[in-house]
C-alpha positions as CSV (number, residue, x, y, z in Angstrom):
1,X,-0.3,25.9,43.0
2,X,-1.7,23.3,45.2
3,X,0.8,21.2,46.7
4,X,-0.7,18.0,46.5
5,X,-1.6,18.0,43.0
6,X,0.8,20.1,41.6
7,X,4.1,18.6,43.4
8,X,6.6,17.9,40.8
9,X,7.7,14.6,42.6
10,X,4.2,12.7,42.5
11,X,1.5,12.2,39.4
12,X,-1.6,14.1,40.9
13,X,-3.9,11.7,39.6
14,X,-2.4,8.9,41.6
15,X,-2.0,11.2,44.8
16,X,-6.0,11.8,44.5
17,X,-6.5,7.9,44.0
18,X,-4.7,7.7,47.3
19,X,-7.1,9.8,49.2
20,X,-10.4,8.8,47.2
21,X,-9.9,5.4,46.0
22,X,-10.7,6.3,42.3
23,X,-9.1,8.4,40.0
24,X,-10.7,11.6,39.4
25,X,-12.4,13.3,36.4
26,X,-12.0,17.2,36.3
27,X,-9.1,17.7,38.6
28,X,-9.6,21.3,38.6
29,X,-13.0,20.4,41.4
30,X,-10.1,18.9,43.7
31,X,-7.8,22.4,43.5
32,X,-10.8,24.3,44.1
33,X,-11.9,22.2,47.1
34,X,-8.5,22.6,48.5
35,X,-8.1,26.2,48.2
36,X,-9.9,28.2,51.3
37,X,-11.0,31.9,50.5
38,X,-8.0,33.4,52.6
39,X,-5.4,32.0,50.1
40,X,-7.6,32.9,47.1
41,X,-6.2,35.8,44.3
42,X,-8.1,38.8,44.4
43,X,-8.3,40.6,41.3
44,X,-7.4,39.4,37.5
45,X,-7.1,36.1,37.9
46,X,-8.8,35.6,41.0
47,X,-8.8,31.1,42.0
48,X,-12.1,30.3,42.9
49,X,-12.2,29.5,46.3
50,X,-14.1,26.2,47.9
51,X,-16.9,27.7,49.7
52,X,-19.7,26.9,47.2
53,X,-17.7,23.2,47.2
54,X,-18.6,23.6,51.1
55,X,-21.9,24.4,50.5
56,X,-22.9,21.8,48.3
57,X,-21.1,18.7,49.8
58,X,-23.0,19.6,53.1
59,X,-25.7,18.9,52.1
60,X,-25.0,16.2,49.9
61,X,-23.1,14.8,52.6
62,X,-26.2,15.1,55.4
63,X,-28.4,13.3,52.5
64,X,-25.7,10.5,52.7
65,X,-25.5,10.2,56.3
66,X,-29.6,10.0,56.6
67,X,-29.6,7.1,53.9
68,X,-26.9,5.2,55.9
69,X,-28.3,5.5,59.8
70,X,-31.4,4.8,58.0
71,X,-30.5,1.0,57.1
72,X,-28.0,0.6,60.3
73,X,-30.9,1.7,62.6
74,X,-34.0,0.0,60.9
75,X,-35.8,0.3,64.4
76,X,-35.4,3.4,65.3
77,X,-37.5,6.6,65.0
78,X,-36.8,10.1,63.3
79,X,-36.0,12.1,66.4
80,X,-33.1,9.3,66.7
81,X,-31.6,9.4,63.7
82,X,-31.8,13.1,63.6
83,X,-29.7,13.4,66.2
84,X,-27.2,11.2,65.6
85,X,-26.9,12.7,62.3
86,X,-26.1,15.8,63.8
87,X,-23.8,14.6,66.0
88,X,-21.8,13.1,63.1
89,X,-21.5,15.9,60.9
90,X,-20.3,18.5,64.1
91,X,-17.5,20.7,62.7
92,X,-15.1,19.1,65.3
93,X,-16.0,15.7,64.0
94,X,-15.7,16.9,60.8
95,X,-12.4,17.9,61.4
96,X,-11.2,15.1,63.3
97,X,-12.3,12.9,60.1
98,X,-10.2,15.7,57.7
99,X,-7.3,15.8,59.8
100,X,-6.8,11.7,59.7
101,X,-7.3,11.6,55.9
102,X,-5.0,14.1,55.6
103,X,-6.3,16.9,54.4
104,X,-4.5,19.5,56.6
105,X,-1.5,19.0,54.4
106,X,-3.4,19.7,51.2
107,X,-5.5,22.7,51.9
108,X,-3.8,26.0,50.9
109,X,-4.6,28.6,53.9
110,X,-3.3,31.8,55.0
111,X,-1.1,31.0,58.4
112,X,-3.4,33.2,60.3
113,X,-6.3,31.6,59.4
114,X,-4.7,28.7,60.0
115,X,-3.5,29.2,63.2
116,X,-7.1,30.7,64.3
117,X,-9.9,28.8,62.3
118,X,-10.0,25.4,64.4
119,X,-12.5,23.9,61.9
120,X,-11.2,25.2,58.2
121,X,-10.3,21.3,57.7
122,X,-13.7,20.2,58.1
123,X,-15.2,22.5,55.6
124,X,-12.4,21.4,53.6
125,X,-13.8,17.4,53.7
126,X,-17.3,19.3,52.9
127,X,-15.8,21.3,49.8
128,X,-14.2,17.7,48.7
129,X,-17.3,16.1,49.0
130,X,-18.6,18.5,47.0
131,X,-15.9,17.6,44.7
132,X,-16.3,14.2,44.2
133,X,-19.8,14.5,43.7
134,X,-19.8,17.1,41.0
135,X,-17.0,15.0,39.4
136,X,-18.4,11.5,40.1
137,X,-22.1,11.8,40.5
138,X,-23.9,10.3,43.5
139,X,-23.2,7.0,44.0
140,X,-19.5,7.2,43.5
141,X,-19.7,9.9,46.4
142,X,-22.0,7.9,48.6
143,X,-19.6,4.9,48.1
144,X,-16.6,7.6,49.5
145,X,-18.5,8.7,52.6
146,X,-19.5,5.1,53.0
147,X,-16.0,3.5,52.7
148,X,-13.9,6.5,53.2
149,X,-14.8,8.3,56.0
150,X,-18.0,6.5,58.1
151,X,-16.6,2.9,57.6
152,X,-13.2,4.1,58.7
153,X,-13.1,6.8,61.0
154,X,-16.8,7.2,62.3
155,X,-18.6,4.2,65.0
156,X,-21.5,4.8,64.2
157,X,-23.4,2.7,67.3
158,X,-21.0,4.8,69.5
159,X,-21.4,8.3,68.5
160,X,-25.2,7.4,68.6
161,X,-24.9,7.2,72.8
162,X,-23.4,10.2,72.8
163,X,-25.1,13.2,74.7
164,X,-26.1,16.1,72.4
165,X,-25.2,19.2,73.3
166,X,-28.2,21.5,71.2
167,X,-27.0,25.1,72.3
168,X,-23.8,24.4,71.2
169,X,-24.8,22.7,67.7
170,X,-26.6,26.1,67.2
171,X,-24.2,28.5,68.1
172,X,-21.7,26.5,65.8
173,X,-24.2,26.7,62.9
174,X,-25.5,30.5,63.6
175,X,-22.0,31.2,63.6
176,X,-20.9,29.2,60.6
177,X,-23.3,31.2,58.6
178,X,-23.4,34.5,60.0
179,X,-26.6,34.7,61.8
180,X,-27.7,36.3,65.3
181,X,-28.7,34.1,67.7
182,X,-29.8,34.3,71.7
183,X,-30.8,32.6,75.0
184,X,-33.1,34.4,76.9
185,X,-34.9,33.5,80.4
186,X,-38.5,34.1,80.0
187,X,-39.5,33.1,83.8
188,X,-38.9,31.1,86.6
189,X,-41.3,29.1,89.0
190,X,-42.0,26.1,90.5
191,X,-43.7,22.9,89.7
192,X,-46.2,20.9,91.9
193,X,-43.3,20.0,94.2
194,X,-42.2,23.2,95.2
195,X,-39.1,22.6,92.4
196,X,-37.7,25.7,90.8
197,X,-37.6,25.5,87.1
198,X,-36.9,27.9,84.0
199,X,-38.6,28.8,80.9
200,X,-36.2,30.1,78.1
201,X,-36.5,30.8,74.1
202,X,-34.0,31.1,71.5
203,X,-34.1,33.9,69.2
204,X,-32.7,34.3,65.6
205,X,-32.9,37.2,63.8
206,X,-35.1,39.0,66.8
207,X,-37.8,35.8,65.7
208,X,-38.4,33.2,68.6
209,X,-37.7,30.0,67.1
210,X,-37.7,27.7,70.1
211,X,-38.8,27.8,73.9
212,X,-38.1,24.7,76.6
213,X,-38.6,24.6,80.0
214,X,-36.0,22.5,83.3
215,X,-34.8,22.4,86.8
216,X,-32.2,24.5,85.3
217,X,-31.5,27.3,83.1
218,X,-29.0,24.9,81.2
219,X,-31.6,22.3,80.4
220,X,-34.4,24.6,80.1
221,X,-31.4,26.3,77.0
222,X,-31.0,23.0,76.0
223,X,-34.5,21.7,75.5
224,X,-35.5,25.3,73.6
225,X,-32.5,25.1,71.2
226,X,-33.5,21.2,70.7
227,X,-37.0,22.5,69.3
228,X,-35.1,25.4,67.4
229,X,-32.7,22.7,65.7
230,X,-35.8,20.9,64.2
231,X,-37.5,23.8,63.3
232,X,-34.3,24.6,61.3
233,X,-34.0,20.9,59.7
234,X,-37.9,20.5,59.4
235,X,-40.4,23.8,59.3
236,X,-40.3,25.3,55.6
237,X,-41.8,28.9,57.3
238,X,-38.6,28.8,59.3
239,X,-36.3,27.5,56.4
240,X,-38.2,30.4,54.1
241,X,-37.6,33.3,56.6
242,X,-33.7,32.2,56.8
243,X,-33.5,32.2,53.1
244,X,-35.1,35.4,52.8
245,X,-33.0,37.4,55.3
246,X,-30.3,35.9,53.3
247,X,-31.1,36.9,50.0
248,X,-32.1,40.4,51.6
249,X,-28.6,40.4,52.9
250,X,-26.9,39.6,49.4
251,X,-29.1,42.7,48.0
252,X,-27.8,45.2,51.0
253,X,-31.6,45.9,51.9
254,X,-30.4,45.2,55.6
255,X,-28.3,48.2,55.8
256,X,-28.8,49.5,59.3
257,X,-31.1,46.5,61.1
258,X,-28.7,45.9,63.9
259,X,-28.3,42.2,62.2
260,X,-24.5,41.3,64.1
261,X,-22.5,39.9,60.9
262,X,-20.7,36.7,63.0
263,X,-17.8,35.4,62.3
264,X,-17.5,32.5,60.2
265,X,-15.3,30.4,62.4
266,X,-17.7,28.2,64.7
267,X,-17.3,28.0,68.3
268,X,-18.5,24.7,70.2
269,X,-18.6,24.6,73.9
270,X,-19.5,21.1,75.4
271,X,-20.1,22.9,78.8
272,X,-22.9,25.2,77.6
């Protein structure tokens, strides 16, 4: 059982009203938000495990964070906002946030996962999200990411100076979810100065998604996965050909394509 809520020395009502600042409805949300899919029972009786939590209070959780920078940063435009959005919900944020409320003591996870998965505490906050909001409804969770997690453990004017690192926000979501993606140089030359600079595209799922151009092949990777991450947050075509690959996938109908099935923990690198 989970030993937060099921610890015979504290109420788990009161333990949850601890963490959440209000005490919760359907308790059985929180168990499942705390339970990650290496420590879930296979056969009769199988625990449901939190990734659907996961799924759902990520996105719940960016629609919360764009409602927020959208009154703290009444003068700045989209392109802003999007990033610093982005840079708030990183999995290493994420799990810096998880890790000070405490939710590496509460999540049930197999020891090697937990040794190995640096960021199962973050999808863990996302699962409880997830949680409060099924349990709750909206405005009780906005009020918990408000209170909770940005008023507390997130500066918001601070994190918003902070360089973002595009390749590396990619990677970590290609790899959160199991999808193919690559840098490629297209070509080289030189500007009106004489300069050297470097073309380069990202690729997911052998479709070119982004392309960017620098004095270097780091910033010319950086500026094509910066066009990639907004077709990903912004174009439907692109959002439509994910989805169908994925539902493809679920069917087996991709058998055989050469698709590289990732693995699921993400892997940032500041100096790519």
């Amino acid at each position: 059982m989970i030993r937060l809520l099921r610890n015979k020395k504290k109420e788990p009502y009161r333990s949850l009203y601890k963490l959440l600042g209000f005490y919760p409805g359907n308790i059985g949300l929180y168990e499942e938000a705390f339970l990650h899919t290496s420590a879930a029972e296979p056969g009769h009786g199988r625990r449901h495990h939190n990734e659907r939590l996961e799924f759902l209070g990520d996105a719940v959780l960016d629609a919360v964070i764009a409602d927020i920078l959208y009154k703290h940063f009444p003068n700045y435009r989209e392109g802003f906002l999007t990033n610093t959005r982005s840079k708030i919900v990183q999995r290493e944020n994420l799990n810096r946030v998880a890790v000070k409320l405490g939710l590496h003591k509460m999540l049930i996870v197999t020891t090697r996962l937990h040794t190995h998965n640096n960021y199962v505490y973050g999808n863990a906050l996302e699962a409880l999200i997830g949680a409060v909001y099924l349990d709750q409804g909206y405005r009780r969770c906005y009020k918990f990411i408000d209170n909770v997690i940005i008023r507390k453990y997130v500066d918001l004017d601070s994190i918003a100076r902070k360089k973002v690192n595009f390749k590396s926000s990619l990677i970590e979501w290609s790899q959160k979810n199991k999808l193919e993606v690559s840098f490629d140089l297209i070509e080289s030359f030189v500007d009106n100065d004489g300069n050297p600079m470097f073309q380069s595209k990202v690729t997911l799922l052998d479709r070119q998604i982004g392309v960017g151009a620098g004095y270097s092949k780091k910033e010319s990777q950086q500026n094509a996965a910066r066009m990639a991450v907004g077709k990903l947050r912004n174009d439907k075509k692109t959002q439509q050909f994910i989805a169908d690959f994925r539902e493809s996938r679920h069917n087996g109908a991709v058998a055989g394509s050469g698709v590289e099935e990732l693995p699921r923990e993400p892997h940032h690198d500041d100096g790519q």
